[in-house]
Structure formats: structure tokens, C-alpha cells
N, C-alpha and C positions, 0 to 999 in steps of 0.2 A: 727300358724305363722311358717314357715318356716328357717331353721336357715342358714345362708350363710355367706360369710366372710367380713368383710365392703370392701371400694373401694379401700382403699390405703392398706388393707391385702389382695387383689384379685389381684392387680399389682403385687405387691412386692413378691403373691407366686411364678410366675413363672420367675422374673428376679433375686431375690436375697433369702437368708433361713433365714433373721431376721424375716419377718413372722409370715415364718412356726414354727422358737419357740416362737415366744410372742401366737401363737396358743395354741402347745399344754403344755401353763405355766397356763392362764386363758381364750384363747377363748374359744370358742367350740369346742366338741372333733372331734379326724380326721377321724370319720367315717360319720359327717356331712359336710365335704368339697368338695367343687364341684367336678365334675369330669373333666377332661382335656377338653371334648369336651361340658362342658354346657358352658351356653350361658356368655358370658363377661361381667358383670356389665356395662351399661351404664348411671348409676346415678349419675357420679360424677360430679361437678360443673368446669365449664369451667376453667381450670388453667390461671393463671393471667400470662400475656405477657409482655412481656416489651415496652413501649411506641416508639415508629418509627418515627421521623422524615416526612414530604414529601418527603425527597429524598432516604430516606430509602426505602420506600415503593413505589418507583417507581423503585429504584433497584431491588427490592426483584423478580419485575417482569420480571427480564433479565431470560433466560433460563440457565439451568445446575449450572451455578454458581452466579445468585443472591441470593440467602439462605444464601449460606456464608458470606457476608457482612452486614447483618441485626443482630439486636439483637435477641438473642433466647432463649429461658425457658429451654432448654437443661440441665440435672442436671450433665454432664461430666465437668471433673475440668481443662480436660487437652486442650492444642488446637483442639482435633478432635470435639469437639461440634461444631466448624463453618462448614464443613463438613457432618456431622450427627446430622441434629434437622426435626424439622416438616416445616424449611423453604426451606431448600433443594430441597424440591419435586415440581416438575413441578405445575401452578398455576391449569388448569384444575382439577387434580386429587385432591388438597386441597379444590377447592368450589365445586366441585359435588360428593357427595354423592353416585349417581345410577356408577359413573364412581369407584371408591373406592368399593361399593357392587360387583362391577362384577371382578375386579382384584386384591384387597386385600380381601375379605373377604367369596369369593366362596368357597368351596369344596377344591375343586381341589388343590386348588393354597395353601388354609393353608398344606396341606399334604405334597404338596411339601418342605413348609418351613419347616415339623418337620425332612426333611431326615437330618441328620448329627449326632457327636459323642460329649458327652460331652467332651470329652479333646480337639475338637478342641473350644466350647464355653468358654471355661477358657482362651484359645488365640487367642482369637477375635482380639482385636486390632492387633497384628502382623502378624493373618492367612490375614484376608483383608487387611491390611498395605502390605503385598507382595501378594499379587493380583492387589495392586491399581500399584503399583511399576512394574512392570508383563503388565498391561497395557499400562502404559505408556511408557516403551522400546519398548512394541512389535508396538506402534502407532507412535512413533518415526523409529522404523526400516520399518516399512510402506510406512513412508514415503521418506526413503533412497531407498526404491525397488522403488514407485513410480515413481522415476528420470529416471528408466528406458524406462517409455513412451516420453519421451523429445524427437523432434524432431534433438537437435542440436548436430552435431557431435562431438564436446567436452564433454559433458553431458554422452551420450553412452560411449564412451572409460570409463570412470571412473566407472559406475553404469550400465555397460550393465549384459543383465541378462545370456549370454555365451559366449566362446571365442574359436573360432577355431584358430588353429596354424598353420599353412604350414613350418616345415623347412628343408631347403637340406640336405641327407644324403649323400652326394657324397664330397666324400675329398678335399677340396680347395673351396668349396662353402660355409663357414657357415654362409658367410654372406649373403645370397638369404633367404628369409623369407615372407612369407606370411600372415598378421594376420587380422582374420574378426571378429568383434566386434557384436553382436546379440541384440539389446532392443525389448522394447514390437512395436516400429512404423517407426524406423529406424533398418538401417543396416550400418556399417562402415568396409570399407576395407582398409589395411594401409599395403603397401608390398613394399619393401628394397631387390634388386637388381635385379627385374625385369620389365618389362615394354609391353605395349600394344601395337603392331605395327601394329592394325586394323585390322590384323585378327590371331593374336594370339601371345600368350604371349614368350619375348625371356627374356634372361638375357642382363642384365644394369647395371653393376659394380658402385656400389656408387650413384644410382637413386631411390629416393623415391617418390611416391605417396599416396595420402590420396582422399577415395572418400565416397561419402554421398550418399544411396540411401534409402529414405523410401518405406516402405509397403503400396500397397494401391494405390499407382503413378500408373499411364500408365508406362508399361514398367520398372517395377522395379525388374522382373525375366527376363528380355532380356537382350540380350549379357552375360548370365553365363555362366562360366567357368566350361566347363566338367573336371568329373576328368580325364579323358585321355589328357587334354590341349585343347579339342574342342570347340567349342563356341556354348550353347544351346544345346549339346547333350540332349537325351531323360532323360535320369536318374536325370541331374544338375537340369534340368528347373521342374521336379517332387519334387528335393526337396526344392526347392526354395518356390512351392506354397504354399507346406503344411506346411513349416516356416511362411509364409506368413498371411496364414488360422490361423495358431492356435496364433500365435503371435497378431491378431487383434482380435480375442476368447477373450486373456487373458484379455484385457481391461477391462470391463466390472465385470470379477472376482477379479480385485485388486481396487477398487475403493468400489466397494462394501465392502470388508474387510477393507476398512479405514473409510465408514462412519458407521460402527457397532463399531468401536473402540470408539466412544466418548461417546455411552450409555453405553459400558461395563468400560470403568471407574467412570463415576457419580455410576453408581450402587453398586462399588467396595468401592466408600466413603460412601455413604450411609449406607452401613452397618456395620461401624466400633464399632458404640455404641449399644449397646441397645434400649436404645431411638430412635433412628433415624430408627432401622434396620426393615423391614419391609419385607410379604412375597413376595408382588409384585419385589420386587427390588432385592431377592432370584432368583425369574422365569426371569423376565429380562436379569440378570448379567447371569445366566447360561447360556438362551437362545443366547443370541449378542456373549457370548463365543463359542458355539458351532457353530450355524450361521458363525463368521470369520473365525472360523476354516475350514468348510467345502469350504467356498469361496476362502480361502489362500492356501487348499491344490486341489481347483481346478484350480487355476493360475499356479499354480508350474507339477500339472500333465498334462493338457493343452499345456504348452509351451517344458517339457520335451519328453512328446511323442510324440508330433506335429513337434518341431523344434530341437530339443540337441540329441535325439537317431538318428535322420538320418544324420547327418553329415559326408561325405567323408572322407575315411580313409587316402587318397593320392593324388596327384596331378603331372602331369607328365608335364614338357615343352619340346615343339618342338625343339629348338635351346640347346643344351648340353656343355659339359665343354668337351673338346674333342673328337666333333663330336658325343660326346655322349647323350643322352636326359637325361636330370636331374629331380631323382625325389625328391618331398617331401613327406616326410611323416606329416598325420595328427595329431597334439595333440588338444585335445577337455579339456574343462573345465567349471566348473561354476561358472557362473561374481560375482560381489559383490551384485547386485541388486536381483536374486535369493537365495543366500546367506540369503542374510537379512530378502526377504520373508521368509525363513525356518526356522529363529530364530522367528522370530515372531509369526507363526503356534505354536510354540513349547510353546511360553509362553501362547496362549490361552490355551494349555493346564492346567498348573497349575493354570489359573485363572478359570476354568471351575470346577476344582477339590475346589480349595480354597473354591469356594462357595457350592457344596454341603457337604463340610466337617459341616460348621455352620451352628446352627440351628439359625431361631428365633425364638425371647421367648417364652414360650408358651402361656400368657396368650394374645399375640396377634394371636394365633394359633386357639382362640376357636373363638365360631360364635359369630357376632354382632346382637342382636333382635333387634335396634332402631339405627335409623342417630344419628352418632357421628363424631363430628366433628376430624379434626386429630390433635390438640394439644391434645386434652381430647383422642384420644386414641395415641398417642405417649406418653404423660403423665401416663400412665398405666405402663411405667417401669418407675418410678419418684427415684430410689433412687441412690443417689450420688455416682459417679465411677467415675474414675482415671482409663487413659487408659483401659475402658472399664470395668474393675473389683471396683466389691463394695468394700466403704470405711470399712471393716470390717476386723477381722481377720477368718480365714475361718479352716475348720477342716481337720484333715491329711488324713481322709481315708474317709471321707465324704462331699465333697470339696462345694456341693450345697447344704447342708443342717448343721444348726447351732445345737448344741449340749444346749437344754433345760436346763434352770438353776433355779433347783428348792431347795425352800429355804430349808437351815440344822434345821433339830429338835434339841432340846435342849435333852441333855444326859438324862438317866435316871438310877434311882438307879438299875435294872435290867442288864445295861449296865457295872457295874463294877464287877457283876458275875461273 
């Protein structure tokens, strides 16, 4: 007979060290202990649930967040068990079995889960607490940049994603001004003391206009304003298209970068406990991190090289302030809606890092020999934790393993020697 550790000391090796010393006080010694990668105990009896309602259990089946509103076996004390249990996880991957074999329990994917450090599994709860935080700004700033594809010329002035400047540098002009407002499908031009007189631009003391032209329109690079004051010059109508080009590009990369933001926060609760934390939802959360990443910083590279580096330095009008031609000089900038994409790349970052810093547990690191169901293998960390960490008191320089407490002998007369 072979000796091995029962179910509930084959859990509790790799999420907590009571254990490992009730092991080596009277189990078996630690040269019969499995090795990291033998196979998982799947003998233990399904953990008892808590009873659901009908309407529970027609919630449970909403996506991303019906888990959270069901009752759960979850052995966390604190609010993260609504978050992090075995309801959490999408319905497919709870009833099949062969779906759970190929993405929780592969190769591949445990290995992935063992990357990380222990100091960062001691701050589990607060490394993914600001991953999940991290997420949800960058998915919120997401959607501040997204305002930039809005057709309507109010929307662009506030959220456009660059801003060209024309102002007179000629003394007694500082009120002539030229400002072009950039989004991802519109364009907006807003210019204060000059005016269009059909075939080309003069000064108009105290005259403003506002004009709306989208990308994409017939004729949304005609009639542009060369920068020498011409209409349609060669160079204008060039850069107009490849603003044009790359600005309906972006599309496409910023929409994508918003719908990977909703699996990269379920992933990021998921993993706050032990219990709940799994390798699939390790590969996930890294993968939708990096994934946004690459898409967020193809939007921004996209629309910077296609449309914001070509921008005209100056602009010259035919009619002057003393017979003279007035020029402007160009100021260029980046809108708020670029802006905010950039912040939001930046926090896929630290949500990318957050997750490989934590490991998961190990004992769901090792292989499964038999279909087990995911309470019975979420239940393999079954011991009680407060924000993530066991109800224990834990050692100073041994922080995952408990310090064996073996009984004192009775003195002996040799002893007073």
C-alpha cells in the first residue's frame, strides 16, 4: 500500500502550512509526499453547496457576473468570496469536463500558472485588487477615447483625439485664429477672424465659423486649404487622405481594445482568493492584457503616424494686415480622447505584470487523472482566509510553512547534571 496524504492534507499542502506540520508531528514522513507534479487526489466527496432558490439558479446563469449573486461554498470570510468561488466561471466550463481538461488542466497552461514569486502570493488579495482597479479605469478611459469616433461636432471638440492650432503671428492680429479639432470619423474646423470668400481665405474682424466634415463623405478632402492659402494644393489634399486612411484604420483597433477589457476584469476577480483562482483565468487575464495592449497601442500608432506627424507647420492668407499676407504659425497637440487611450495602454500594463507576479496554488498546478467536478476541485484549497490569507498565525522567516510543534519531554535526573 502505497502511502500518500489524505484529501483535505493534499489541498491544504499547497494553499496553506497547517498541513504540512500536522504531517511532519504524526503523518507520514516527508520523504513519502507527493511530488509537485503527481497527479491530484480526486477522491474526495463532492463538498456540500448551499441550497439555490429558482431564481438563484437562473441568475447564476447570466454571464461574467451571475456567480456573484448566488450562494457559494467559498471558505473566504471576507466580501471577495462573491467574486471568487466556483460560481463565477462561465456555465460551459463548470458542466464540461473535456472543456476544463484542455484549459485548466493541460501542460501548458499549469506551468504557466506556477510563473510568479511568493511575495507576491502573500498579497494576493491587493496585487489583483489593483489589477481589478487597473482594469476598470483603463475600461472606463476606453471609453472616454471611444467618444472620439462620434460623428457630432460637439462630442469631437471635447474628446477629439488631436488638435491643430493656426495663430497669427503678425502684430495687431491676435485675434485671427484657426483651430482643427481631429476624431477617429469626423473632423471639425472652428476659425475666429477669417472667412471663406469662394476662393480663398481673407481676414473678417470679429467673424466666426464652425464646420463639420466627416471621413469617409464624398468630398471630405476637397476644398482644403493649402498651406500657402491655396485651395487643394498637392501637399494639403495628401495630407488630408492619409488622416483620413489611418483615422478609419483606428476604428477597428479601439473597439477591439474595449471588448477584451470585460474578460480582463472578470479574470482579475477571479483570482483574488485561492479558492476561486484558477490557471485558465492566470492565461486569460494575461492573454486579454496583452491582446489590449497591442490593439491600444495600434490605435495610438495608427492615427499618430498616419494623421498627427503630418500636420502643417503654417498657414499663409492672401489678403494681410497692411497689404501684407498674414501668416500663421502651426501649434499641434494631443486631444483628450488620445490622451486617455494612453493612460489606459499603460494600466494594461501593470494588469499584465499583476498577473504573472501570482502564482496559483499548487495543488491545482498538478495533473487531474479523473473528471472532477469544479466545486471538488475549487474545494482542494478549502481552508478559511480573510482577504485571501489563512486564518493562522504564520512564521517570520518561513512565511508558507508552520513551525511543527512537538510535545516537551519530561526532565530527567541526567538533566540536572
Amino acid at each position: 500500500m502505497s502511502d500518500s496524504f489524505p484529501v483535505a492534507a493534499t489541498g491544504r499542502a499547497a494553499c496553506s502550512a497547517q498541513a504540512i506540520a500536522a504531517t511532519l508531528v504524526g503523518g507520514p514522513s516527508p520523504s513519502t509526499a507527493p511530488a509537485p507534479e503527481s497527479a491530484a487526489d480526486t477522491s474526495t466527496p463532492e463538498p456540500e453547496r448551499p441550497q439555490w432558490t429558482r431564481a438563484e439558479r437562473y441568475v447564476s446563469w447570466v454571464p461574467m457576473c451571475g456567480g456573484w449573486c448566488v450562494p457559494t461554498a467559498s471558505p473566504e470570510q471576507t466580501c471577495l468570496r462573491h467574486f471568487s468561488n466556483e460560481n463565477s466561471m462561465v456555465k460551459p466550463f463548470e458542466k464540461q469536463w473535456m472543456v476544463r481538461r484542455m484549459l485548466e488542466h493541460s501542460h501548458p497552461v499549469r506551468v504557466l500558472g506556477g510563473i510568479g514569486c511568493a511575495l507576491a502570493n502573500r498579497h494576493r488579495a491587493a496585487i489583483m485588487g489593483l489589477a481589478a482597479f487597473c482594469s476598470v479605469a483603463g475600461w472606463l478611459c476606453m471609453f472616454g477615447a471611444s467618444f472620439g469616433v462620434s460623428r457630432q461636432g460637439a462630442v469631437v471638440r471635447r474628446m477629439a483625439w488631436a488638435v491643430l492650432e493656426w495663430h497669427s503671428d503678425e502684430a495687431g492680429l491676435d485675434a485671427v485664429w484657426v483651430r482643427a479639432y481631429f476624431g477617429i470619423r469626423t473632423r471639425v474646423f472652428e476659425s475666429h477672424g477669417v472667412a471663406w470668400n469662394g476662393t480663398a481665405l481673407v481676414l473678417a474682424p470679429g467673424y466666426e465659423v464652425i464646420s463639420v466634415e466627416r471621413w469617409g463623405s464624398q468630398g471630405a478632402c476637397g476644398g482644403t486649404i493649402g498651406f500657402d492659402g491655396s485651395v487643394e494644393s498637392e501637399e494639403a489634399l495628401a495630407f488630408c487622405t492619409s488622416c483620413e486612411e489611418s483615422s478609419l484604420d483606428t476604428i477597428s483597433f479601439i473597439w477591439m481594445s474595449v471588448a477584451t477589457q470585460a474578460f480582463q476584469i472578470t479574470s482579475d476577480l477571479q483570482r483574488l482568493t485561492p479558492y476561486g483562482d484558477m490557471n485558465c483565468q492566470k492565461l486569460l487575464g494575461w492573454t486579454t492584457s496583452v491582446l489590449g495592449l497591442c490593439t491600444g497601442l495600434s490605435a495610438i500608432f495608427s492615427f499618430l503616424g498616419g494623421c498627427w506627424r503630418h500636420f502643417p507647420p503654417s498657414l499663409t492668407f492672401d489678403e494681410g494686415y497692411g497689404d501684407l499676407p498674414v501668416r500663421a504659425v502651426a501649434t499641434r497637440s494631443i486631444g483628450r480622447g488620445c490622451a486617455l487611450m494612453m493612460l489606459a495602454v499603460f494600466l494594461k500594463i501593470v494588469d499584465a505584470a499583476c498577473h504573472l507576479a501570482v502564482q496559483v496554488p499548487g495543488v491545482k498546478r498538478r495533473p487531474v487523472a479523473r473528471p472532477l467536478s469544479l466545486a471538488s476541485y475549487c474545494a482542494l484549497c478549502s481552508e478559511p482566509t480573510r482577504w485571501s490569507q489563512p486564518l493562522r498565525p504564520r512564521s517570520k522567516w518561513m512565511p508558507d510553512v508552520l513551525e511543527p510543534q512537538f510535545p516537551q519531554q519530561p526532565p530527567t535526573a541526567t538533566d540536572h547534571v
